[in-house]
N, C-alpha and C positions, 0 to 999 in steps of 0.2 A: 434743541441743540444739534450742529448739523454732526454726521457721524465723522466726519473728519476730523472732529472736537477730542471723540474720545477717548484714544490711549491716553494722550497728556491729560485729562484730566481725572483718568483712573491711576496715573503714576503717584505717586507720594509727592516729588519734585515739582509738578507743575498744578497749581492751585487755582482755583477759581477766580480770586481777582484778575492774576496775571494771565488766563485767560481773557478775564473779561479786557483789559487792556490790548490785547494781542486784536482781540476784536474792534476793538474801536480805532485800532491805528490804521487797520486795513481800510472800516469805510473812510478812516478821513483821507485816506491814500485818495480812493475813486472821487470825493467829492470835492480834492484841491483839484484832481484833473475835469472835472467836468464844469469847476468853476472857470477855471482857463477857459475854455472854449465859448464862443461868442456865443450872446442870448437871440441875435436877431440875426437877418439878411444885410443890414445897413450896417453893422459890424464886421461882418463880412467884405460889404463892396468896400469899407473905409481901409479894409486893411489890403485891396489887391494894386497893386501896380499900375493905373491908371494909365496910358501914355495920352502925353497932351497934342489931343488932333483935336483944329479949328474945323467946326461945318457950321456951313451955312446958314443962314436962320429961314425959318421954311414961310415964304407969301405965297398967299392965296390972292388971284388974281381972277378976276371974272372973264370969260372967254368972251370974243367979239358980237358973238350972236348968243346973246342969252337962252333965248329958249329955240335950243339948236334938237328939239325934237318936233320941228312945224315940217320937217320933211316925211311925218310920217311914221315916224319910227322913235321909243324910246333909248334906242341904244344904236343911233347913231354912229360913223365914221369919224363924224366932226368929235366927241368922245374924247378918242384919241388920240387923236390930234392934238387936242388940248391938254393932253396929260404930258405929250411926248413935250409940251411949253412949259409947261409948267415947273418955275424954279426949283430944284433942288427935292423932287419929288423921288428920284430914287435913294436919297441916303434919308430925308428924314421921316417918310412911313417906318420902315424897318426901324430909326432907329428909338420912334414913338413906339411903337408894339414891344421894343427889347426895356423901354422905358418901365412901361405902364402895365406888363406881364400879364399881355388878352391879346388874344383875334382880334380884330376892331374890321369889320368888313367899311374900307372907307369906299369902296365903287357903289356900295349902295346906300350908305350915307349922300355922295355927290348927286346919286340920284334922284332920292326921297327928298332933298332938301330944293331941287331945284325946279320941282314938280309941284307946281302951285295953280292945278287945276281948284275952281270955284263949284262945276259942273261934272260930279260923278259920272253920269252917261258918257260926256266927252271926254274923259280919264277910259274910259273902257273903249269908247269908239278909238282910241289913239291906241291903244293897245294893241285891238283886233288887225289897223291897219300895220298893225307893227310884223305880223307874219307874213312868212313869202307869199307873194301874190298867187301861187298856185295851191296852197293851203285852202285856203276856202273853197277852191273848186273839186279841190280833191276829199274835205267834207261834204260839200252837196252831195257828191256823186254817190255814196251810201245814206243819203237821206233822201226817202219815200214818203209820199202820203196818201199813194195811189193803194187800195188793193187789190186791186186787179193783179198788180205787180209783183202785189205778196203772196196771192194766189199762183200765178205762176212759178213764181220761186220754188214754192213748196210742194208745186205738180212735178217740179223739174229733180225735188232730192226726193219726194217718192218712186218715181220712174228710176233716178239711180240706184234708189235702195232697190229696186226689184229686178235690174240687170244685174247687180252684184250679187243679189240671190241665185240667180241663175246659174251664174256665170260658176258659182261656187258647187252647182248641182253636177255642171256637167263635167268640173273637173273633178269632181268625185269619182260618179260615173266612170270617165273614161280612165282614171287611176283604176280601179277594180274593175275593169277590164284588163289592163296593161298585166295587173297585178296577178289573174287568172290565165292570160295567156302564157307569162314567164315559168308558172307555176306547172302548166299544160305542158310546155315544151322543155321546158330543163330540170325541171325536179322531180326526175321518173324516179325517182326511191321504189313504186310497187310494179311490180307486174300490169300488165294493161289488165286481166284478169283475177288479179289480187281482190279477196272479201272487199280486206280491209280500205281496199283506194275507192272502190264504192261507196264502204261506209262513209270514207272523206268527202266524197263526191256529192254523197245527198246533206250531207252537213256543211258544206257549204254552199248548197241553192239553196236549204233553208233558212241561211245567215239574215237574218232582218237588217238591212242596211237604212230602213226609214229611221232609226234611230238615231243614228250619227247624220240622218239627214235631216231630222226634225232639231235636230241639236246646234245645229250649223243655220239654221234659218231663223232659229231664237236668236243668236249670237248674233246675225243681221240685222233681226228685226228689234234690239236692243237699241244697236249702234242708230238704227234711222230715228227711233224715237229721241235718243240723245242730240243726234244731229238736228232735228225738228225741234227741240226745244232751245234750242241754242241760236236757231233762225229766229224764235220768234222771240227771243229775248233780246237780239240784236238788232229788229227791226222794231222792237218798243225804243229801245234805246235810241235808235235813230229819228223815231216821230219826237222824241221827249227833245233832242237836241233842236232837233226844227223849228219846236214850238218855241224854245226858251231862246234860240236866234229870233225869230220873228216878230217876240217880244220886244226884245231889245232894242229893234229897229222902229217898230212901227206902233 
């Protein structure tokens, strides 16, 4: 029993049946309002205000040039065109989709349906012509099958990986220089004759800086073997595309 039951039903005055009545009036309360309200969607649109607007009835019309993809291209200009013809095509998509409560991709429907190759290969051949004519050129042109080429390639990011090793030595280098000069000329804290700027003096010629440099040429020679692996996964890649172009053709 909920506890909002119980004072009335510990009073003398208010007893258990009239209780139980109290209860049952309430849910019938909730279940004459939920019987009012409609059980579906069509009870719903029966009861909204329709306004009476005539549209057109939607033809489909075959465009002049049936198979207006012999230019080349699946997705054509001519398209289009034909859509912009096409009776009463902007009110009765929208108002099939608000009908029929889905997406309906009709562009690729008109396409699939008017695509009536026999001949796989030439479904793909018509495809491939379908991209810009500097796409293919611009695939070849990272497709090898020389390796000489690949060889070269990979002399060419060794050599960079060992000028940027360098390159990394000497700005060390000339940093701890810069960094001992500033130190020599501005930061006279001792006496020229001070122990103690001695004792500094030989503690830092004996600083081991091979350490931050041995540490600096891992960290390069990391990055080239990453880079080197990534070359030669890019140039399988591109044998693999070659092959399965070359299949395709010949």
């Amino acid at each position: 029993m909920p506890r909002k039951y119980w004072p009335y039903y510990r009073s003398s005055s208010y007893t258990w049946p009239k209780l139980e009545r109290d209860i049952t009036t309430r849910m019938n309360m909730f279940k004459s309002y939920l019987d009012s309200l409609p059980k579906n969607r069509l009870d719903y649109v029966e009861d909204l205000d329709i306004p009476d607007v005539t549209l057109r009835p939607y033809l489909w019309t075959y465009p002049e040039d049936y198979y207006y993809w012999r230019n080349g291209s699946l997705l054509s200009d001519g398209l289009t065109e034909y859509e912009k013809a096409t009776l009463s095509t902007d009110s009765s998509i929208p108002l099939s989709r608000a009908m029929t409560d889905s997406e309906i991709d009709y562009e690729f429907y008109k396409r699939y349906r008017n695509c009536s190759y026999s001949d796989t290969w030439g479904h793909l051949r018509d495809a491939v012509y379908g991209f810009p004519s500097d796409y293919m050129a611009s695939l070849n042109r990272y497709m090898s099958l020389d390796t000489d080429v690949d060889d070269e390639l990979l002399n060419a990011d060794l050599k960079y990986a060992s000028e940027l090793a360098e390159n990394r030595r000497r700005y060390n280098e000339e940093r701890r220089r810069r960094l001992r000069r500033q130190f020599d000329e501005d930061c006279r804290v001792y006496s020229p004759g001070d122990p103690s700027l001695l004792e500094l003096q030989d503690k830092l010629r004996t600083l081991d800086m091979k350490v931050h440099h041995l540490k600096n040429l891992e960290a390069d020679l990391a990055n080239a073997r990453t880079f080197r692996s990534r070359l030669r996964s890019r140039l399988a890649l591109n044998r693999l595309r070659r092959t399965l172009y070359n299949s395709y053709w010949w």
